[in-house]
N, C-alpha and C positions, 0 to 999 in steps of 0.2 A: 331616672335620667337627669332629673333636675339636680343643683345641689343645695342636701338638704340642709339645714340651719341645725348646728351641730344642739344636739338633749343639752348637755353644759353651755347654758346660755347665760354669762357673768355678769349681763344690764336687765335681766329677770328678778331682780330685786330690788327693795327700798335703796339699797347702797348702791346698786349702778344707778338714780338716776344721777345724771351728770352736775357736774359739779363745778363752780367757777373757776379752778383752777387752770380751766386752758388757755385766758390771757392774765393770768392774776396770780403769781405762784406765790403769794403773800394770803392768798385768800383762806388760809384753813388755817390760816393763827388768828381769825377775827371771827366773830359773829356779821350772818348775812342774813336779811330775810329771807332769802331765796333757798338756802339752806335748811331754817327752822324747818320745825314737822308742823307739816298743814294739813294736819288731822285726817279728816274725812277726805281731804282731797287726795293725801299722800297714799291712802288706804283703797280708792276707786283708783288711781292710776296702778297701783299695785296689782287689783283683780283684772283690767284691761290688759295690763301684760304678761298677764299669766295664761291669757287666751290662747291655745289650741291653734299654732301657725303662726302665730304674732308676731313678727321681730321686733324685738325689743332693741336690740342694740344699732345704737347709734353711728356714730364716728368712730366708735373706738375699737385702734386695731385687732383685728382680728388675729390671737395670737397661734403660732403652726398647729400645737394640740386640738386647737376647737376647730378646725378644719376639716371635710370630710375627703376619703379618698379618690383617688382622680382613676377613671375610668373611658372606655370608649365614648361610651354614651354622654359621658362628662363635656367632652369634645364637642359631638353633635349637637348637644346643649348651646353650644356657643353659636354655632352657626344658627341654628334654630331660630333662639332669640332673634338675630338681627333679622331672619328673613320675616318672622311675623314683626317686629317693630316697622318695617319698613315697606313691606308688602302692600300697604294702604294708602287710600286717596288722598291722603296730605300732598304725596311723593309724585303720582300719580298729576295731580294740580302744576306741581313745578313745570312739568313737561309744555302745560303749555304756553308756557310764556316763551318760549321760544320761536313759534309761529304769529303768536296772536302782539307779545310786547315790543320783542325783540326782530318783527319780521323778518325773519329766517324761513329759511326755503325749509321742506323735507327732509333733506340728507343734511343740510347744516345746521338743522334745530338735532337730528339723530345723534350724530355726530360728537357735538360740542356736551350733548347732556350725558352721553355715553361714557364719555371719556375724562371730560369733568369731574361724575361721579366718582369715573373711577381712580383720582388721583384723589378725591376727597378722600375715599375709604380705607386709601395707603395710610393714610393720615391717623385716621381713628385708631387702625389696625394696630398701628405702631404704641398708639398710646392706652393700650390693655395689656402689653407683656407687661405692666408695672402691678395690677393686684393682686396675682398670686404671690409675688415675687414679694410683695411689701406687707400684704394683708391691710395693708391702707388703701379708703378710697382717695377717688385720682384727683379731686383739692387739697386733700391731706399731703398728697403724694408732690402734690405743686407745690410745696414748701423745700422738699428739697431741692427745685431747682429753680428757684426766683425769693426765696426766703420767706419766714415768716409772715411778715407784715405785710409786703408786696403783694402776695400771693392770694390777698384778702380781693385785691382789687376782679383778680383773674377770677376768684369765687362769687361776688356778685355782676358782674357778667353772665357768668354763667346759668345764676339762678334766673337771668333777662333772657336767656335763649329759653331753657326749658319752659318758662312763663308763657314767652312767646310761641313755641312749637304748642300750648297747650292749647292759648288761644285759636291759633289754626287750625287744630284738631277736632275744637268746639265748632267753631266754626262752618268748616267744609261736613263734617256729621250732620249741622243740623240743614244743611243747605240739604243735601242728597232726601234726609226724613221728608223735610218739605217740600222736594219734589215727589218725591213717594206719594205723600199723601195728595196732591194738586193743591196745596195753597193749604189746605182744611187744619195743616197742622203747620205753627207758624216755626220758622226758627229756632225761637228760644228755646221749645222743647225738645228739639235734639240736642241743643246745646246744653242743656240738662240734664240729656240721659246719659251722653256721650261722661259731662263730669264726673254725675255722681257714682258711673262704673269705675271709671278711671281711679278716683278718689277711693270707694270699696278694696279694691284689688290693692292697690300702689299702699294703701293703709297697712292692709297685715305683711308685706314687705316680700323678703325675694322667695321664699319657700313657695309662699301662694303665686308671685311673680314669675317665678319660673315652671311651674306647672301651666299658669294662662297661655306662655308665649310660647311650650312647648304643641300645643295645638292649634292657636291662631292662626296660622301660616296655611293653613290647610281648606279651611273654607274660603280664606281669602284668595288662596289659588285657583280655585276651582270658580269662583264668580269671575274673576279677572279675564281666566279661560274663556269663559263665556262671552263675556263683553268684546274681544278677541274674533270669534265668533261672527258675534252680532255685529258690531260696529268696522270690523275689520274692509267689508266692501264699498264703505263710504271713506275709507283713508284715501288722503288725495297725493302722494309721492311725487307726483311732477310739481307741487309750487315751487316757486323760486324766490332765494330771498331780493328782499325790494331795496333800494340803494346803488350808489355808485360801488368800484370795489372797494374803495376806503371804509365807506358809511357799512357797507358789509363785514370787511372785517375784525370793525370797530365795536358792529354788535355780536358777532361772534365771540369776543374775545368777555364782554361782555356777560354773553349766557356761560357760555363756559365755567369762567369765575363764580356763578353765582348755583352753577349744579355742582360745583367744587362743595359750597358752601355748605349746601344741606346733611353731604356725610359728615364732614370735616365739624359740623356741630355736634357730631355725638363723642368730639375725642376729647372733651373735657370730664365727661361723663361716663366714659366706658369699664376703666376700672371698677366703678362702684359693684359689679355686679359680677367682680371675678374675687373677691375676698376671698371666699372660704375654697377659691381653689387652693391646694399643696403648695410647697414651697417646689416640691416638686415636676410639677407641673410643665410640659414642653414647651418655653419659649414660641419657640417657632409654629410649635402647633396651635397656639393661642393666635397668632398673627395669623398665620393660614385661614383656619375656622373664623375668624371675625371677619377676615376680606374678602371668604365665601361668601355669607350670606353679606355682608351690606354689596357687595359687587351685582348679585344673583337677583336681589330683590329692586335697588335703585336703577338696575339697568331695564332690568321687564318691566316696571313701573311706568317708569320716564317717556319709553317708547313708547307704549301704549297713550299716556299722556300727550306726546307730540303724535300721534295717527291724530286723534279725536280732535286735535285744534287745526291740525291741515283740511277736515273735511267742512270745517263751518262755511266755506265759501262757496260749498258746490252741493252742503245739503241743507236746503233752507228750515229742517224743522231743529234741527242743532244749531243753527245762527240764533231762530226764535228763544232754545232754554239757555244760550248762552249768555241773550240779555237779561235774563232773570239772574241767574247767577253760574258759576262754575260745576257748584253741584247739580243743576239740574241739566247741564252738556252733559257731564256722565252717567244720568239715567236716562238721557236720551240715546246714548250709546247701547240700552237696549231695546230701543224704541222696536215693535214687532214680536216681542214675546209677551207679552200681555202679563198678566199675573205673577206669571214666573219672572219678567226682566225687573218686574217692581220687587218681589221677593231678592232677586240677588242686586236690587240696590238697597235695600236694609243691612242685606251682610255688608256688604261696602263700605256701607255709612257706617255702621257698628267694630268695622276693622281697624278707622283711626283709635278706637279706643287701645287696643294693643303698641300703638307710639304713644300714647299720651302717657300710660302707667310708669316707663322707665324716666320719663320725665319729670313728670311727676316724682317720684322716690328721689331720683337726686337730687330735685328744687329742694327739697325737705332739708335734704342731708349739708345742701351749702349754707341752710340760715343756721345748722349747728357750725357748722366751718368758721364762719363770719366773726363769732365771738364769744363769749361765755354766757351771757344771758340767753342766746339759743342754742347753747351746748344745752342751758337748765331747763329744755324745754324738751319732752319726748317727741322721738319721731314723729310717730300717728298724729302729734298733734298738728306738726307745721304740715304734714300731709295735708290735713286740712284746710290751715293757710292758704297753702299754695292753690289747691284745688280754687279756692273764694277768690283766690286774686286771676287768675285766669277765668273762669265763670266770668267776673265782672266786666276785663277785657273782650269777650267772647262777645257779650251783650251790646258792648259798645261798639265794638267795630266789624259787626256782623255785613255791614255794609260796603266793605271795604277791604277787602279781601286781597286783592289783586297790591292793593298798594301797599299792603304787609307782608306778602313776599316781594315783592320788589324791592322794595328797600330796607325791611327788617333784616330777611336771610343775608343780604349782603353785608350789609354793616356788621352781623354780626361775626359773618366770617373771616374780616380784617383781623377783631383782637385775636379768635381763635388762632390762626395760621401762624401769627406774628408769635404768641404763646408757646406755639409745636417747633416752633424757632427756635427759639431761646433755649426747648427742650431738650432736642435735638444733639445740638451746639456743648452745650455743658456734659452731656452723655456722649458723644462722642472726642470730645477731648477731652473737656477737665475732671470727667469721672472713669476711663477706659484705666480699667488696673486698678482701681480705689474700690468701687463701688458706694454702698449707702449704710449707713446705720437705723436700719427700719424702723428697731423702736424707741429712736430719739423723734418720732413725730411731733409729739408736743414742747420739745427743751428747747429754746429758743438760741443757747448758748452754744449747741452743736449743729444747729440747721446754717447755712449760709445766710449773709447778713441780708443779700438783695438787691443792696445800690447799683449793682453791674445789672442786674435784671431789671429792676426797675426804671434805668435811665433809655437800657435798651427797647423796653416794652415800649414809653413813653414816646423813642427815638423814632420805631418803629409804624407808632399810631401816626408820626406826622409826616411817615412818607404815607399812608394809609390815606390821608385827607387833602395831601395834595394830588394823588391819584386817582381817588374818588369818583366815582359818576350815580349820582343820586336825582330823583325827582326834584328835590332841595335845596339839591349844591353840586355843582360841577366844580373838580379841584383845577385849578391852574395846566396840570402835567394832562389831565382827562380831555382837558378838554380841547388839545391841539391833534388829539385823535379821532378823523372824521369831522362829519358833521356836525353830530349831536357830544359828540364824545365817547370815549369808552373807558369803561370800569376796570383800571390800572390797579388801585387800592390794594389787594390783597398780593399783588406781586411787589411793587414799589415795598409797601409795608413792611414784606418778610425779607426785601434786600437789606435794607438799611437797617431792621434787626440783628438781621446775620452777620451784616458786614461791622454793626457796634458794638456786639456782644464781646467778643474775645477780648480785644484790648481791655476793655471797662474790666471785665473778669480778672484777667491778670493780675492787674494795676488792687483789685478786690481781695485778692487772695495774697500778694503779696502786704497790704497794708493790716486783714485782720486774720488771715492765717486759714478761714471758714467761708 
């Protein structure tokens, strides 16, 4: 069902490993260190990738022949994936900040996360018909429509989301471990286990990746059910949200925005994981199947999420794990099954590991993206990286949870949107009847120069900060709405994208032709 990493694997040898040439096309008429042969090292990175599952290859397209064939199952695979990436407590968490941050009633924390998500997923959805189609992952792919250079910017952004989502993954895992155990077992140690699985998996790459995510979805449904269950007679449906109707529908707008955000962060990253499908491959069926499962998974999540934070006011032993932390409300939510509700808070807790792995894999894949010194670096290896840099965050802001979706998730969702803009915009005007040259990924002389993308990116970030409502900073336009203000940013941002785009573009293609 998965797809498999085609036996002709062209970065399975000393010659594929990568090579300076992707910002340097001068670089193979000179001697580089990075180049020379380093012995014993070149010779263990050799036997590493020769490992039984390994993907070895990097960034580099995926060309039609080394593709496997597209089948039903191939399909299912897609939806799959998203419903175990997204099936778990990370998602689950967002929900409640809609009662607890956002004091939102019942039906308007529902509501807003429902429907938020699911314009988020529109989003992602849209931006996975580009891997099969390109055989390029989706920052490679962001070169064709923001240019070369530009596009670098949009790559480490993004390698800040997946960092970030890694960090909450550690996180919220080790929080649930440690209420499992009752204190006995601290934090850090799920935030350990949670990595070093993640790190395992996401290492040997999509072969093993997509066999995890074909079964994850399945224990994780079934505890969730439970908790459903259990927790289900303590949801409280009648609160109501607090505020005049201004200040209400200022945090509506608010939560909304920011359940937008959490699908809407995986559209930078979704291609990665459709390469080796066909050129073949159904458009539309690619969109369908991606907006099944993240629709399927972020919507049963969320609600569940928003039940469990309605009932802290009327069930006092969920107000008490609430002050400890987030994960231990949701193992309170099995509060009365003894053995068993502690057993399906392990699967729980062990469920963000299934979101952190795809994260993981394309954190790896953008510090190749970035530049040529981590193009010279193997995958597995910056898998690693990544892994270490999240661990560290994980450790550090174990305590603070709550203030890293609040203001992480949103901010991060400004650049993305504003991104799916620019994308959008160029695909349906200045590429309708042209299309793309796939395998000019790396020419710099045939990709668009960028400056139309770049200024509108730019344009677009500073409606993004004058709309803004953050812990931090309330923008000028945020904060004439309501009381407190509301979080504008990601609508403001994508207009004034949209609305800079075309002209710059024109003016772009007329002056360089590209």
């Amino acid at each position: 069902m998965d797809p498999e990493i085609p036996s002709l694997d062209v970065e399975k040898s000393v010659a594929g490993i990568a090579s300076l040439t992707d910002d340097d096309p001068g670089a193979n008429n000179r001697s580089s260190p990075i180049l020379a042969p380093a012995g014993r090292l070149t010779r263990l990175n050799t036997r590493i990738e020769s490992l039984a599952g390994l993907e070895a290859r990097g960034i580099k397209r995926v060309l039609p022949e080394e593709r496997h064939a597209i089948s039903l199952a191939s399909y299912v695979q897609m939806a799959l994936l998203w419903l175990s990436a997204n099936l778990t407590a990370n998602n689950l968490a967002v929900g409640f900040l809609g009662p607890l941050v956002f004091e939102l009633g019942f039906v308007d924390s529902a509501l807003c996360a429902v429907f938020g998500s699911f314009v988020g997923c529109l989003a992602t959805a849209y931006m996975g018909i580009w891997g099969s189609q390109s055989g390029n992952r989706t920052m490679i792919v962001a070169r064709y429509f923001m240019g070369y250079w530009p596009s670098k910017i949009a790559c480490f952004l993004n390698i800040v989301i997946m960092v970030g989502y890694g960090t909450i993954d550690c996180i919220i895992g080790g929080q649930i471990l440690s209420a499992v155990s009752e204190g006995s077992m601290s934090i850090v140690v799920g935030i350990i286990i949670v990595a070093l699985v993640s790190w395992i998996v996401a290492a040997f790459g999509l072969a093993v990746f997509n066999y995890y995510e074909r079964w994850a979805w399945l224990p994780q449904l079934i505890v969730l059910c439970v908790l459903v269950g259990s927790a289900g007679p303590n949801f409280d449906p009648s609160i109501q949200s607090v505020g005049n109707p201004t200040s209400v529908n200022a945090n509506r707008l608010s939560f909304f925005s920011l359940s937008l955000s959490v699908p809407a962060s995986w559209a930078a990253a979704v291609s990665d994981y459709y390469v080796y499908y066909p050129e073949s491959t159904t458009t539309w069926k690619i969109y369908l199947m991606t907006l099944l499962g993240l629709t399927l998974s972020f919507s049963f999540v969320t609600l569940l999420g928003v039940g469990l934070a309605s009932g802290i006011t009327t069930t006092p032993a969920w107000s008490t794990a609430y002050d400890t932390s987030s994960g231990a409300l949701i193992l309170a939510g099995y509060g009365g099954l003894g053995g068993f509700g502690k057993f399906c808070g392990v699967i729980v807790a062990l469920g963000v590991i299934a979101n952190n792995i795809p994260g993981t894999y394309s954190a790896a894949l953008g510090f190749q993206v970035l530049g040529r010194y981590g193009k010279a670096i193997p995958r597995y290896v910056l898998v690693c990286v990544v892994a270490a840099i999240y661990f560290i965050c994980a450790i550090a802001g174990r305590n603070n949870l709550f203030d890293i979706f609040e203001n992480f998730l949103a901010l991060m969702g400004y650049w993305v949107m504003i991104f799916i803009s620019i994308v959008l915009e160029e695909h349906l005007i200045f590429r309708r009847g042209v299309g793309f040259d796939w395998t000019a990924w790396e020419d710099k002389k045939k990709l668009p120069v960028g400056v139309a993308a770049l200024i509108a990116f730019f344009v677009g970030w500073a409606g993004a900060i004058v709309g803004m409502r953050q812990e931090w900073y309330v923008g000028p336009l945020a904060e004439t709405v309501g009381d407190t203000g509301s979080d504008l940013g990601i609508w403001v941002g994508c207009g004034f994208a949209l609305i800079s785009f075309p002209p710059l573009r024109y003016l772009e293609l007329n002056k360089f032709g590209r």
